[in-house]
C-alpha positions as CSV (number, residue, x, y, z in Angstrom):
1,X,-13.4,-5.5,-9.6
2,X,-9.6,-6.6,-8.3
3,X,-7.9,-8.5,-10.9
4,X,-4.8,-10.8,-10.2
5,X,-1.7,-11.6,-12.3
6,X,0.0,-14.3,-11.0
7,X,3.9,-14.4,-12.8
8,X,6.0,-17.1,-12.7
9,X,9.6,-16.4,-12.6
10,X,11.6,-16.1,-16.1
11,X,14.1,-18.8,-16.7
12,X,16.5,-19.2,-14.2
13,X,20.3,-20.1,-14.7
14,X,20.6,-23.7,-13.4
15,X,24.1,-23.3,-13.3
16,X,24.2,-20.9,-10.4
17,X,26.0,-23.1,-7.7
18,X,25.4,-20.7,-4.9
19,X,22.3,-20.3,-2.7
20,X,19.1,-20.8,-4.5
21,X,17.3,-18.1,-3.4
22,X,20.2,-15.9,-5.4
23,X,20.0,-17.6,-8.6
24,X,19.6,-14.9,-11.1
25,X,17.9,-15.1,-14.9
26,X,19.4,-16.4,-18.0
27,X,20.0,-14.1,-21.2
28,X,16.5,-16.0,-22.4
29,X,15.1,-15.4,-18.9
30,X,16.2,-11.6,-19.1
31,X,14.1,-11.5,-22.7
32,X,11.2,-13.0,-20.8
33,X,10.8,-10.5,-18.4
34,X,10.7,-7.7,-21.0
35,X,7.3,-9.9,-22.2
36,X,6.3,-9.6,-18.7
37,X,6.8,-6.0,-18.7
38,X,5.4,-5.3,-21.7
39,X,2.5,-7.2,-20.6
40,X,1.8,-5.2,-17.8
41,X,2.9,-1.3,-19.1
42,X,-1.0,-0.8,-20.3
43,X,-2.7,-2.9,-16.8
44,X,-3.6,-0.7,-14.3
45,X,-1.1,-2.5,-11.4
46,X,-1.8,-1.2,-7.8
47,X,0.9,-3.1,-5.9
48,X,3.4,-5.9,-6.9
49,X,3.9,-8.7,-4.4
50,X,6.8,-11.0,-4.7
51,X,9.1,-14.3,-3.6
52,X,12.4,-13.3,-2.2
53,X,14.0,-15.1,-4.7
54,X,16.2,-13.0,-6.9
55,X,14.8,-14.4,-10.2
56,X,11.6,-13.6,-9.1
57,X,12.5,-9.8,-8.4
58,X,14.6,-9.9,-12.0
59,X,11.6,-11.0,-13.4
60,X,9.3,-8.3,-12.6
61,X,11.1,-5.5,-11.3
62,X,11.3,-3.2,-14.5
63,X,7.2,-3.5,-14.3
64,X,7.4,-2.3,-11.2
65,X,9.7,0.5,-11.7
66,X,7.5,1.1,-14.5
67,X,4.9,1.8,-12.6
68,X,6.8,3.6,-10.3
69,X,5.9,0.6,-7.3
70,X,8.2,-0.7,-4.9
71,X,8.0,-4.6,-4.9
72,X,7.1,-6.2,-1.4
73,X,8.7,-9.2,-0.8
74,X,6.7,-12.3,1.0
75,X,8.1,-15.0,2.4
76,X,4.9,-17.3,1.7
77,X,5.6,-17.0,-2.1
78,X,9.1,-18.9,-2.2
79,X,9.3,-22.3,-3.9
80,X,8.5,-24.9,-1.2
81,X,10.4,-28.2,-1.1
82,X,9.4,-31.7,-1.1
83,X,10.6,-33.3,2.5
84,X,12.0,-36.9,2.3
85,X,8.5,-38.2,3.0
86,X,7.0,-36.5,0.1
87,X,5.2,-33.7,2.1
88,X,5.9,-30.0,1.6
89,X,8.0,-28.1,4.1
């Protein structure tokens, strides 16, 4: 049986003025991921699949190191955006 853990990125700092997709993980959001990784030390974890974002890589990369995994990055997993018509782009 394949079982699926979906993560949602740790808290991110919303004071990053710079490009979103480089907005890196509060202290709190840092703390979070060490849930995440504690989480997932005892899972047996094949492969880790991942956003581009850098808060999503902060978030789970010391699982994957963990568990001695390279993260592949996926384009399709980034945070979408709302277009002015209310449809996502």
């Amino acid at each position: 049986m394949t079982i699926v853990y979906f993560i949602r990125h740790a808290q991110p700092d919303h004071t990053w003025s710079a490009d979103d997709c480089t907005r890196p993980l509060t202290l709190e959001g840092q703390q979070d991921s060490k849930i995440v990784y504690e989480f997932l030390k005892d899972k047996n974890v094949d492969v880790f699949y991942c956003s581009p974002y850098k808060r999503s890589v902060e978030t789970i990369k010391d699982s994957a190191a963990f568990h001695k995994k390279e993260i592949t990055l996926d384009e399709r997993l980034r945070e979408r955006k709302k277009g002015t018509d209310g449809t996502l782009r």
